[in-house]
VEXDREN-2710 file (C-alpha; in Angstrom, 1 decimal):
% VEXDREN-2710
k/r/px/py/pz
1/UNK/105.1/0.5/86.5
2/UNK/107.0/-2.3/84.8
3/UNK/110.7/-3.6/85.3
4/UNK/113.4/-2.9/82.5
5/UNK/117.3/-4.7/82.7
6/UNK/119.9/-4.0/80.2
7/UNK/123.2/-6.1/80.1
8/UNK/126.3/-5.8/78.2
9/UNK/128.7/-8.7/78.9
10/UNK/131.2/-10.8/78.0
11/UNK/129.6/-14.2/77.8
12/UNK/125.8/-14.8/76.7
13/UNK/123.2/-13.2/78.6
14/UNK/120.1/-14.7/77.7
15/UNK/119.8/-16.4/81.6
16/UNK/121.2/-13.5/82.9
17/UNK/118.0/-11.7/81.5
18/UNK/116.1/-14.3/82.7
19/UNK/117.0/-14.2/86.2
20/UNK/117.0/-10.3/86.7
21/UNK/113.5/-10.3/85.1
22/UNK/112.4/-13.2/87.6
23/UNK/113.8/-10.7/90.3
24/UNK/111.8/-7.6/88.8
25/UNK/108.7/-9.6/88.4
26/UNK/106.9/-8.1/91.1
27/UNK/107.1/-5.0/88.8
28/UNK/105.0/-6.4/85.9
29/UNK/102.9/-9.6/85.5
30/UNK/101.5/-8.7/82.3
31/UNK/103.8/-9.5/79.7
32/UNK/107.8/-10.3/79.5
33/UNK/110.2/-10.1/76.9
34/UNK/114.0/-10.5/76.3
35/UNK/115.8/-9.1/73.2
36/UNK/119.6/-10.1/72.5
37/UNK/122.3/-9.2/70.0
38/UNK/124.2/-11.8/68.3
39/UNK/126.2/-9.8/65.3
40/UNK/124.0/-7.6/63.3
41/UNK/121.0/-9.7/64.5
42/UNK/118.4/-9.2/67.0
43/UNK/116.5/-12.4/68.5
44/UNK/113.5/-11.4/70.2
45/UNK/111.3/-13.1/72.6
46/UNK/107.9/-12.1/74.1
47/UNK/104.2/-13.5/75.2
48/UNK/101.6/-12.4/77.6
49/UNK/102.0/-13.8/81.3
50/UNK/104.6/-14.4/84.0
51/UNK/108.6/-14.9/82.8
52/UNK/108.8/-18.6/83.9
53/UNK/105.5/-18.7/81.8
54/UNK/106.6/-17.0/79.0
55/UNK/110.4/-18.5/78.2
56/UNK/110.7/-22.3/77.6
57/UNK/114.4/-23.7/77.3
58/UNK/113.8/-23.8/73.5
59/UNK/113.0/-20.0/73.6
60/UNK/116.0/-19.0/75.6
61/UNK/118.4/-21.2/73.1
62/UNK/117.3/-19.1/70.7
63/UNK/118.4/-15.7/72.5
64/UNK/122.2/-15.5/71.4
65/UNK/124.3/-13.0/72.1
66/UNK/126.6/-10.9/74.7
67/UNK/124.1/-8.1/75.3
68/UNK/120.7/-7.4/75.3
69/UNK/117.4/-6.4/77.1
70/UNK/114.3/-7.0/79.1
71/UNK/111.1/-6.1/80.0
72/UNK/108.6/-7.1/82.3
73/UNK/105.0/-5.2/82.0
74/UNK/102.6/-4.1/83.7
75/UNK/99.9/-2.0/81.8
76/UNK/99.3/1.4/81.6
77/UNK/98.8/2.8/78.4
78/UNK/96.4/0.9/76.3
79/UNK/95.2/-2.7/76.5
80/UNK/96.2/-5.0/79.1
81/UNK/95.4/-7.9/76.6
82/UNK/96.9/-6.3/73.9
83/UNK/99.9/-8.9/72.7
84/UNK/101.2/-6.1/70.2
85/UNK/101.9/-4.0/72.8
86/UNK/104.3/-6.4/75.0
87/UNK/107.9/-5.4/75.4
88/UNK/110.5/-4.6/73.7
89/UNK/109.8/-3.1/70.9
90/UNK/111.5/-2.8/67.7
91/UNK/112.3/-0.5/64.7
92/UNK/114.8/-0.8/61.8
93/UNK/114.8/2.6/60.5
94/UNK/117.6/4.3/60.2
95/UNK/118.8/2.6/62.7
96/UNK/117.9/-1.4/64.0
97/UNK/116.8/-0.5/67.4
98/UNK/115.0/-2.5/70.1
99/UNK/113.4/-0.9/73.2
100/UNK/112.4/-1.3/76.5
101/UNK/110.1/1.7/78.5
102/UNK/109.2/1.8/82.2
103/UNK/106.5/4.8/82.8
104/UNK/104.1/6.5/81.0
105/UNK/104.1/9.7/78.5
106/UNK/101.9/12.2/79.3
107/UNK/101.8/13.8/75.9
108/UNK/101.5/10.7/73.6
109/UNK/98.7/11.2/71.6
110/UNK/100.2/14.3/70.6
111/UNK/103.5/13.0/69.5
112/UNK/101.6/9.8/68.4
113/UNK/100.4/12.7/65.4
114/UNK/103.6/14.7/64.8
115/UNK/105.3/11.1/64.2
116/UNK/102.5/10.3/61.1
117/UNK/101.7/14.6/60.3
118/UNK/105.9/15.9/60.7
119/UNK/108.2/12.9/60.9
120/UNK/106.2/10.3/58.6
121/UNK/106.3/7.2/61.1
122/UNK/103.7/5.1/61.6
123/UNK/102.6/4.0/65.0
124/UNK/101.3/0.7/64.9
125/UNK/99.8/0.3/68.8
126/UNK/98.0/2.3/71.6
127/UNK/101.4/2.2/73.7
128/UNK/103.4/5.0/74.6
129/UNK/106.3/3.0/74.6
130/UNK/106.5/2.1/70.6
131/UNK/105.9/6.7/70.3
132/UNK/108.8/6.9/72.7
133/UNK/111.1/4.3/70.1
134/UNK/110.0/6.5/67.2
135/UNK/110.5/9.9/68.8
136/UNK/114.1/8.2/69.9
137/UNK/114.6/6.9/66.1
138/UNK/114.2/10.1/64.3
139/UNK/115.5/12.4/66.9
140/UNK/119.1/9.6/65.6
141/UNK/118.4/10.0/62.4
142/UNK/118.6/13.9/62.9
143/UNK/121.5/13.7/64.8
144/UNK/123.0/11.3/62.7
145/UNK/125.8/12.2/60.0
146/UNK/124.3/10.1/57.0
147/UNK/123.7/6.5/58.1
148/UNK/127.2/7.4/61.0
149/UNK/126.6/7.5/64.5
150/UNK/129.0/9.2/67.4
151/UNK/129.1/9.5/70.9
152/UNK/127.7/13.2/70.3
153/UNK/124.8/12.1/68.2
154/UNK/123.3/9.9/70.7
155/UNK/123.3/12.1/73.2
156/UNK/122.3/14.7/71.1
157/UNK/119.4/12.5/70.2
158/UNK/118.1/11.8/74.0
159/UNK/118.3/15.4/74.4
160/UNK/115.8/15.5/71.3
161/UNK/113.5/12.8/73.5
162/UNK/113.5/14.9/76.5
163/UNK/112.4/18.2/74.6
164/UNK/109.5/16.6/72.8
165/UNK/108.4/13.8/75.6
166/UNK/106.6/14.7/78.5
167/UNK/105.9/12.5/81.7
168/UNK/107.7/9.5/82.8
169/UNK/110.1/7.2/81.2
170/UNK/113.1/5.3/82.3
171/UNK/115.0/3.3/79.2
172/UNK/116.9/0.8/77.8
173/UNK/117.6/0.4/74.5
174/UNK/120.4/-1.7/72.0
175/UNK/121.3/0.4/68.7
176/UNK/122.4/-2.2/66.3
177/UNK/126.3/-1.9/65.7
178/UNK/126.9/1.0/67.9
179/UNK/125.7/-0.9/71.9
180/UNK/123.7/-0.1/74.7
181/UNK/121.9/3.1/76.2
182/UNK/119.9/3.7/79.2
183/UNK/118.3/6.9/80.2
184/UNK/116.0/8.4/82.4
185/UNK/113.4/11.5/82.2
186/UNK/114.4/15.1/83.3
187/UNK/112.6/14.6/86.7
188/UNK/114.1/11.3/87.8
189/UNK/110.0/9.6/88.7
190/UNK/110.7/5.9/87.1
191/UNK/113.8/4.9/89.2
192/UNK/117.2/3.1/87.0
193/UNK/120.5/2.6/87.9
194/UNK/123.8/0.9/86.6
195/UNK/125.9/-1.2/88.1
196/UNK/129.8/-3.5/87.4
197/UNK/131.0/-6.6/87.4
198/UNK/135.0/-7.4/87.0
199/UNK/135.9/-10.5/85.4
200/UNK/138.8/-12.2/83.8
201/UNK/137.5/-11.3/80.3
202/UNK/136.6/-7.3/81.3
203/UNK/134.3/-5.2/83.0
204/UNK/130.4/-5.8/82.6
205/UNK/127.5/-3.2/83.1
206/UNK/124.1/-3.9/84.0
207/UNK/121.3/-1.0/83.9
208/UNK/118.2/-2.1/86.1
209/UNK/114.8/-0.4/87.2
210/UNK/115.7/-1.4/91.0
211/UNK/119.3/-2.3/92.7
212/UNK/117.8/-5.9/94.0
213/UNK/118.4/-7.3/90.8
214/UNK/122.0/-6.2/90.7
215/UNK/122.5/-7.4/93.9
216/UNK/121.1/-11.0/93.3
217/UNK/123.3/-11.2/90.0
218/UNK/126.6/-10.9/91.1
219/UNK/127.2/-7.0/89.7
220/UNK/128.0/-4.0/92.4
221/UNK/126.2/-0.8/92.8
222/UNK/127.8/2.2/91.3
223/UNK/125.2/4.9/90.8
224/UNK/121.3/5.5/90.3
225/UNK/121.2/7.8/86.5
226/UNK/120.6/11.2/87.7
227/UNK/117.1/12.5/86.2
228/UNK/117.9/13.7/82.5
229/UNK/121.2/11.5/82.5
230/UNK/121.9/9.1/79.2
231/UNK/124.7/6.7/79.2
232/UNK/125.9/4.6/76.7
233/UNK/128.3/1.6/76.5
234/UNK/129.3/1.0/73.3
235/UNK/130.8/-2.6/71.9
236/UNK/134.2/-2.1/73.3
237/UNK/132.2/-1.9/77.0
238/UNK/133.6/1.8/77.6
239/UNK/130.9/3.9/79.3
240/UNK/129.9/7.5/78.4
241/UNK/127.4/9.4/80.3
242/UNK/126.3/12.8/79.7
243/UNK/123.4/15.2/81.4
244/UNK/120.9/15.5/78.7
245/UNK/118.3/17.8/80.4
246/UNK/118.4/21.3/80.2
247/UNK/116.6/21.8/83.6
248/UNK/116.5/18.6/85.5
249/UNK/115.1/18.3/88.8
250/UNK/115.2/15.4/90.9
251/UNK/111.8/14.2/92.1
252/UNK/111.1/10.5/92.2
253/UNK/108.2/8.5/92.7
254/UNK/107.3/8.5/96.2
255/UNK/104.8/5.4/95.7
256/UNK/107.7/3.4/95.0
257/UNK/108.7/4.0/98.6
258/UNK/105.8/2.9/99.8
259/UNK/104.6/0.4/97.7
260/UNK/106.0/-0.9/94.3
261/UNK/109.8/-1.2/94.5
262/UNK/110.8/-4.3/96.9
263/UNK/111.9/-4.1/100.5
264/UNK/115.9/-4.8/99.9
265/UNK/115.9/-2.5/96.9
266/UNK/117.7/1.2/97.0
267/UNK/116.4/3.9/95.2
268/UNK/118.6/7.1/94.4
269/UNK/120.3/6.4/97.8
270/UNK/117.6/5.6/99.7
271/UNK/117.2/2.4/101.5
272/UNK/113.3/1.4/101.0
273/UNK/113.0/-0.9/103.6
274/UNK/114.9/2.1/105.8
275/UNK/112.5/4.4/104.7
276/UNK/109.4/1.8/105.1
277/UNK/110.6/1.5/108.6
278/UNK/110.9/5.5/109.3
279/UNK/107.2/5.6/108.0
280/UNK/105.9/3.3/110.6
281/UNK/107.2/5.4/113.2
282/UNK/105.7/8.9/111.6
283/UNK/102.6/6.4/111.7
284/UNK/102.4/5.8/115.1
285/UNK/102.7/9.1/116.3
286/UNK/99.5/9.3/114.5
287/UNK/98.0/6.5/115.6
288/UNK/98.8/8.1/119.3
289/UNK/96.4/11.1/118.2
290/UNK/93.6/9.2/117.2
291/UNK/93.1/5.6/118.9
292/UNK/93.5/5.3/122.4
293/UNK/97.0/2.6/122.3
294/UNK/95.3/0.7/125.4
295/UNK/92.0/0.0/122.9
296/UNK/94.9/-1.8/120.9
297/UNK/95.5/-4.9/121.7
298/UNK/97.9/-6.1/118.5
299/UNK/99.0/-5.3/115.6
300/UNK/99.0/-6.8/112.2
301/UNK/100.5/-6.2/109.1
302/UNK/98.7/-7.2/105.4
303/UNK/101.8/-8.8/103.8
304/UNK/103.6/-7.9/102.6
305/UNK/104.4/-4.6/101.7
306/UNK/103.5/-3.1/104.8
307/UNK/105.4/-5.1/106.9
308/UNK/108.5/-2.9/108.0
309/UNK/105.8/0.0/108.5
310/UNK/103.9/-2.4/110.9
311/UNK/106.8/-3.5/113.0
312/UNK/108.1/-0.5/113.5
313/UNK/104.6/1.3/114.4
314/UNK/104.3/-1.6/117.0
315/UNK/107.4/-1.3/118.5
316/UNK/106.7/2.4/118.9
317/UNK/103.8/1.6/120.3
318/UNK/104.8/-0.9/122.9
319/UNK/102.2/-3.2/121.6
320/UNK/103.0/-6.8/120.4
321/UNK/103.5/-7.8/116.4
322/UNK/102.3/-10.5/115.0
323/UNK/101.3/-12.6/111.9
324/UNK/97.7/-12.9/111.4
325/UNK/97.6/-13.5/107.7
326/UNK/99.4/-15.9/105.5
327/UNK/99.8/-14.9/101.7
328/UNK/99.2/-17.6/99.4
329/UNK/103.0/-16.4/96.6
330/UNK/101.4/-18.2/93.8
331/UNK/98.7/-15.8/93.3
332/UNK/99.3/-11.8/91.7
333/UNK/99.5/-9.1/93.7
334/UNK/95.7/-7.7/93.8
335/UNK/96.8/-4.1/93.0
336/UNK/97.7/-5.2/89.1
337/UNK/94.7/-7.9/89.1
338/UNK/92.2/-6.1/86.1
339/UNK/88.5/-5.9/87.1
340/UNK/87.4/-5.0/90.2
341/UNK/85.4/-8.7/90.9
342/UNK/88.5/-10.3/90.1
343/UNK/90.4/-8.2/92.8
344/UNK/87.6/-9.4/94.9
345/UNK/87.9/-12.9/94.3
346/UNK/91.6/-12.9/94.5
347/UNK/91.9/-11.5/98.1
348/UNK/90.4/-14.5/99.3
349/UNK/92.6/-16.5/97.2
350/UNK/95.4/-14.8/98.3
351/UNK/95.3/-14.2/102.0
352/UNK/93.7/-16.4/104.9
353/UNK/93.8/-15.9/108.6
354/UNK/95.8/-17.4/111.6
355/UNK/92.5/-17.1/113.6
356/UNK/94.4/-17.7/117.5
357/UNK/95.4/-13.7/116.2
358/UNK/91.7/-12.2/116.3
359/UNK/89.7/-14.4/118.3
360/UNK/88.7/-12.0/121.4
361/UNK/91.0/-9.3/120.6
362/UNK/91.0/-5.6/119.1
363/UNK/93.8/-5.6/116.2
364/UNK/95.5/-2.7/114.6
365/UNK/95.4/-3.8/111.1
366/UNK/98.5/-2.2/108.9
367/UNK/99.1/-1.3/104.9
368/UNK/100.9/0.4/102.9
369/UNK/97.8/2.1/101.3
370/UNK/94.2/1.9/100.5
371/UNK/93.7/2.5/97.0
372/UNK/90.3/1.6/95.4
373/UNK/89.4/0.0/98.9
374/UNK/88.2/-3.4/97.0
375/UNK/91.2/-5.4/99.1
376/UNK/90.5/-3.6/102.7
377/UNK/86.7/-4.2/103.2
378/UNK/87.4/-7.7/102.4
379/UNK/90.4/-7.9/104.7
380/UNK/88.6/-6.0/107.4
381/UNK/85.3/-8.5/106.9
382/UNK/88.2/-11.8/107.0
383/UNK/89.2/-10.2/110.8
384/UNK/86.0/-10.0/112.5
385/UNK/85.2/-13.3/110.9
386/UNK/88.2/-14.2/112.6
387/UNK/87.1/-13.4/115.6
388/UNK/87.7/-9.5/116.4
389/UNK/86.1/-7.9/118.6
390/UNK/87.4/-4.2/116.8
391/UNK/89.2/-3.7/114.0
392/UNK/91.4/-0.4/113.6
393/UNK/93.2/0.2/110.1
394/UNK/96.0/2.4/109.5
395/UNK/97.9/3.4/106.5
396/UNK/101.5/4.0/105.9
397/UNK/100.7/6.4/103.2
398/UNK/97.9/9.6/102.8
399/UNK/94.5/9.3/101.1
400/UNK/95.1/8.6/97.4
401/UNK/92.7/10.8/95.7
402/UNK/94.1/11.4/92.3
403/UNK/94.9/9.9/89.4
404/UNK/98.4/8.8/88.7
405/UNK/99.4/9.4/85.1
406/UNK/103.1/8.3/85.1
407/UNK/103.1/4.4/84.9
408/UNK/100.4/3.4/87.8
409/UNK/97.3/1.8/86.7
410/UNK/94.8/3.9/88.5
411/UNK/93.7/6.7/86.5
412/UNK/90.2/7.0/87.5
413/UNK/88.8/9.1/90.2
414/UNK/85.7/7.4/90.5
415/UNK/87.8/4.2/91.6
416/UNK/89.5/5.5/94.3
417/UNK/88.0/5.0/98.1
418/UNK/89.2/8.4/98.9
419/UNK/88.0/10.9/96.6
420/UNK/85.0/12.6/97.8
421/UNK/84.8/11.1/101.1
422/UNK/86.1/12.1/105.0
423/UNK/88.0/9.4/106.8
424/UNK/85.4/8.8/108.8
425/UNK/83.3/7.9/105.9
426/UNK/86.1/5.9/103.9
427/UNK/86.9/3.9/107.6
428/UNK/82.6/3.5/107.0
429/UNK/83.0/2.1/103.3
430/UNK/85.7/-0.3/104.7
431/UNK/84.2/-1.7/107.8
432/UNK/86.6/-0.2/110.3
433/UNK/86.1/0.8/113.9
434/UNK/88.9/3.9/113.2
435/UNK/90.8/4.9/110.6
436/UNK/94.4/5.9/110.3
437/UNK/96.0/8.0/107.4
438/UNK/99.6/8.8/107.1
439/UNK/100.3/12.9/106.7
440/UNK/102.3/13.1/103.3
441/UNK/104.7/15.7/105.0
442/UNK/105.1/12.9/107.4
443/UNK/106.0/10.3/104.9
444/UNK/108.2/12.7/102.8
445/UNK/110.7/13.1/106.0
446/UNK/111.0/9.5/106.0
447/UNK/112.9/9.4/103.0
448/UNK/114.2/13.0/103.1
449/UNK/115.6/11.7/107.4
450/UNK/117.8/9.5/105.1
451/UNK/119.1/11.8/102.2
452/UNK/118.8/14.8/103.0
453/UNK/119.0/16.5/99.6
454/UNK/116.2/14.4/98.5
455/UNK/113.1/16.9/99.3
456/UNK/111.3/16.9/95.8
457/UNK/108.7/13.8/95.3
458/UNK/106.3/13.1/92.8
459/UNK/103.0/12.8/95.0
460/UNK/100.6/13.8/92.6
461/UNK/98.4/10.4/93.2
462/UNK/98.0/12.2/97.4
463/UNK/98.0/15.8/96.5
464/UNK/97.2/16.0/93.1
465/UNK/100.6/17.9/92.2
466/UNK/102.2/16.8/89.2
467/UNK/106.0/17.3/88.9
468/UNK/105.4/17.7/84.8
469/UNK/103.4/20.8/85.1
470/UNK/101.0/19.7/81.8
471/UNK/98.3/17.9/83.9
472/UNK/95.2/19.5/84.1
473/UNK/91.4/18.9/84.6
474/UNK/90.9/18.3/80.9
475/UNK/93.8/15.4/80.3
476/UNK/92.5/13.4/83.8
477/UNK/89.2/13.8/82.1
478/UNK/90.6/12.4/78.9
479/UNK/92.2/9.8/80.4
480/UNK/89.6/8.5/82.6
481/UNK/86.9/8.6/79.2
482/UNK/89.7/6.4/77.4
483/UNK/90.1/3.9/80.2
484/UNK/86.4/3.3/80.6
485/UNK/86.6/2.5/76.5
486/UNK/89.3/0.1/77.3
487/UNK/88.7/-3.3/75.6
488/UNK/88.2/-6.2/78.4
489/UNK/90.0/-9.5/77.7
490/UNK/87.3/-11.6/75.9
491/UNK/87.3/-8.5/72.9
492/UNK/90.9/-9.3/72.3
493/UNK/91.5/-11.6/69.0
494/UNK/93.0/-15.1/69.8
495/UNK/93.2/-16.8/72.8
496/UNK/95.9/-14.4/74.5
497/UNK/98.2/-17.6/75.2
498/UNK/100.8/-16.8/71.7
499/UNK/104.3/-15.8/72.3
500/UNK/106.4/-14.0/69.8
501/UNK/109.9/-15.5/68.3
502/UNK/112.0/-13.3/66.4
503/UNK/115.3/-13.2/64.2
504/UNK/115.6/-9.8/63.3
505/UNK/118.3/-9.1/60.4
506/UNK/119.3/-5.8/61.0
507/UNK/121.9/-3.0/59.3
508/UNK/124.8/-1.7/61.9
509/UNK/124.9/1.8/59.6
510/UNK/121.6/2.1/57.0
511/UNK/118.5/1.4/56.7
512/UNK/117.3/-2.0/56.1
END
């Protein structure tokens, strides 16, 4: 999961980046970067940490230019210290092209040697991303007359990236001389969309991973990119768009529902706070099945993800709502934190409670999910320190007992709470008097209630179905033996505070 923006305007961009990247934070807290175009020149910008932490005013004056990109990351592939590996990336051959990736290939060590073996590029990192600019490079160069691009050839060429990439990607990327394109993978998982603004001077297009950070900028809606779609605004800001897949099929992440994308964002038509909201009342016909609602005597959300979920479930219930934790914003969401002691420590960091809320009483406790489980026994152990005399916990979402392998960081089994254990043992591991799940057929209607075409999901991380069809025991094992190789932060050279300033002097046409 990380958070990509793409602009093409008609005055400099480099705060508009800025901004829409402090908006999409939430998606990444890894890394951030901003790349711009001022003539035949990139300027590029990236370090390791948060975006206000990362660009100083001396950094943006050195981001010229009308359009450009950014990138907000959150790791998946490769190190998490890793500076070489923060986004965008960039490659001058044939063409000067920067890039920006949100997802995760499922087939990149593959490509990683048919790049060095067939198309003689070298790889230089562990990401995904810098095989996805390659793949995208040479699949222009092929479509390329000479050193000439068209309309035609660049389509041609993302129809090249979807035949050879698997998984999921969602792009941005500038192509030096020629403008912007954006594109998304054949099933649609990573979520982008496009959106307008009208001004004296002409029309100007921003691409984004969620609709929030159209909305906060000034720019209206048009569309999400349909899976498979490419479009491309070239420098006189017209916009071409073009289905690039030969078999798309719509089937987006349904974790983004639930959990990653923010509350006022909408994803291929689909209000997540609506659909948050529809999920607390699948939820508390649950609830009905399994807790007696009189043994209930509040409930509470963990904030703040689950809140819509909670309020809702409460109201079905008939039982009051109220705040019993209060979320300390200046620390990361535990979820992304690396390690599991330091997802420990942080949850104390991060949440303390109103203690008038559980003193005496049996609470419903409320979250979006229970993933490793790390977070709930210690939120669990903070209510009945508080003062409760039970504590129920329910979940807007299913078990998650499988690995996801398109852009979220939880690939191994043995890390998640649920696999290999009953609820009843899971509500044991957590500390919990009862334990609520969501059904995922449940949870699927509440998006599919609101669009009705929208029936496809990927859900792989609940039921272990993934959309791509080339999962199988042998990659999750793979993946899982690379990720317990991963390098921690203290094996990384340097101190992991550098940042990375670049002019890049690029060719519109050949190779530099």
């Amino acid at each position: 999961m990380c958070g990509i923006l793409g602009v093409m305007a008609n005055t400099p961009v480099n705060q508009l980046l800025y901004d829409g990247l402090m908006v999409l934070q939430h998606r990444g807290q890894d890394a951030a970067g901003i790349a711009t175009v001022e003539g035949n020149t990139f300027h590029l910008h990236k370090g390791p940490g948060l975006v206000r932490d990362v660009f100083r005013t001396r950094n943006m004056r050195a981001l010229p230019g009308n359009w450009g990109i950014g990138h907000v990351r959150y790791p998946t592939a490769g190190s998490a210290y890793n500076f070489a590996e923060a986004q965008p990336f960039y490659v001058n051959s044939p063409f000067g092209i920067v890039l920006g990736h949100n997802g995760n290939l499922t087939n990149a060590e593959q490509l990683k040697e048919e790049m060095f073996r067939m198309d003689r590029r070298h790889i230089n990192t562990n990401s995904d991303s810098e095989v996805l600019l390659n793949v995208l490079a040479h699949e222009l160069q092929a479509a390329s007359s000479g050193y000439e691009l068209d309309i035609d050839a660049i389509f041609q060429a993302v129809a090249g990236v979807h035949r050879r990439c698997r998984g999921a990607y969602a792009v941005v990327a500038l192509i030096a001389g020629y403008g912007l394109l954006a594109f998304r993978d054949p099933h649609g998982i990573r979520p982008l969309v496009y959106g307008e603004n009208h001004s004296a001077e002409g029309t100007e297009y921003l691409v984004s991973s969620e609709s929030v950070a159209l909305d906060t900028l000034g720019f209206k809606v048009v569309r999400d990119l349909e899976p498979g779609e490419a479009i491309f605004i070239d420098l006189d800001k017209k916009l071409h768009s073009r289905q690039c897949a030969q078999q798309p099929l719509y089937a987006p992440c349904i974790f983004e529902y639930v959990y990653l994308a923010r509350p006022d964002t909408v994803i291929d038509g689909v209000s997540v706070y609506e659909a948050r909201l529809k999920m607390g009342e699948a939820l508390a016909e649950k609830v009905k099945t399994m807790i007696p609602v009189e043994e209930i005597d509040v409930v509470i959300p963990i904030p703040d993800s689950s809140r819509p979920s909670a309020m809702q479930l409460a109201q079905a219930l008939g039982i009051p709502f109220r705040e019993g934790f209060v979320k300390n914003r200046y620390v990361g969401r535990t979820f992304i934190m690396p390690g599991q002691a330091m997802r420990k420590k942080s949850v104390r960091q991060k949440l303390n409670t109103v203690g008038q809320e559980f003193k005496g009483k049996r609470v419903l406790l409320v979250d979006d999910s229970i993933v490793r489980g790390t977070t709930s026994r210690e939120i669990v152990d903070m209510a009945r320190a508080a003062g409760a005399v039970k504590v129920y916990f329910a979940s807007a979402s299913p078990p998650v007992r499988f690995p996801n392998v398109y852009g979220i960081d939880m690939p191994t089994r043995a890390e998640l709470i649920a696999t290999g254990r009953t609820d009843n043992e899971i509500a044991a591991e957590i500390g919990a008097d009862a334990l609520v799940y969501q059904d995922l057929e449940a949870m699927k209607q509440s998006i599919t209630a609101l669009r009705s075409d929208l029936t496809v999901f990927d859900a792989a991380c609940f039921d272990g179905c993934y959309v791509t069809g080339d999962i199988d025991e042998y990659y999750l094992d793979a993946v899982e033996g690379k990720r317990g190789g991963k390098a921690g932060k203290n094996d990384d050279d340097g101190d992991g505070k550098a940042s990375q300033q670049l002019a890049l002097q690029v060719s519109a046409g050949g190779q530099d």
